[in-house]
C-alpha positions in Angstrom: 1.2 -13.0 14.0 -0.3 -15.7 12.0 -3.7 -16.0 10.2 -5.9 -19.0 11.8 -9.4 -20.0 11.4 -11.5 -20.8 14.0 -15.4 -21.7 14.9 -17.1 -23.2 17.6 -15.2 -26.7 17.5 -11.4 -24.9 17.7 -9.7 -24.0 20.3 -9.8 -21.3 21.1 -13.4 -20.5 20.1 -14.1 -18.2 17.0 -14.5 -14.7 19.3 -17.9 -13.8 17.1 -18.8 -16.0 13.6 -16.7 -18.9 12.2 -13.8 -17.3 9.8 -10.2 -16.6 9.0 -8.7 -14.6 12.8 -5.2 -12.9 13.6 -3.3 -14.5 16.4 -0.7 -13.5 18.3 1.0 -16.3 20.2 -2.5 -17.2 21.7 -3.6 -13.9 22.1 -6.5 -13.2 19.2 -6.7 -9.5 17.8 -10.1 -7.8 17.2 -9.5 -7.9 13.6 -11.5 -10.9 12.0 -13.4 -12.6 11.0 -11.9 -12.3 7.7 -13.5 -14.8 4.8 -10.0 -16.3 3.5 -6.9 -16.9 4.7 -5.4 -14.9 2.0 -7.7 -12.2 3.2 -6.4 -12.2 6.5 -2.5 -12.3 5.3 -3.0 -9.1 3.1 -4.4 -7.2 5.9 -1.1 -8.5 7.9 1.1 -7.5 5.3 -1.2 -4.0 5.4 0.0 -3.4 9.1 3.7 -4.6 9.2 6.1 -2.0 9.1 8.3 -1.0 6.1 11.9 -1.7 6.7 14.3 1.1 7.3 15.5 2.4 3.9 18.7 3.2 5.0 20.2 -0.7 5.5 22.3 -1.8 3.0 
C-alpha cells in the first residue's frame, strides 16, 4: 500500500476531492483524501501490524 495523490487529471480519478489516497496495487481504499502525503503514511503506519515479539 502506497500513499498517491490524485484529482481529476490522474488516473485513476480522485474517488471524491483532489488529495493524498491509499492504494493497493490499483485498488484505492476508502480512506482519503488525506491533505499531505505524510498524512496519508502515518495513518499507514497506524494500520500495519506490529511484528511478532518473539523473533530474534
Amino acid at each position: 500500500m502506497i500513499p498517491v495523490f490524485l484529482d481529476d487529471t490522474t488516473d485513476p480519478r480522485a474517488p471524491r476531492e483532489s488529495g493524498w489516497y491509499i492504494m493497493d496495487g490499483q485498488r484505492i481504499l476508502e480512506e482519503g483524501p488525506f491533505t499531505s502525503r505524510e498524512q496519508a503514511a502515518l495513518w499507514l503506519d497506524s494500520t500495519e501490524p506490529e511484528p511478532p515479539s518473539d523473533i530474534p
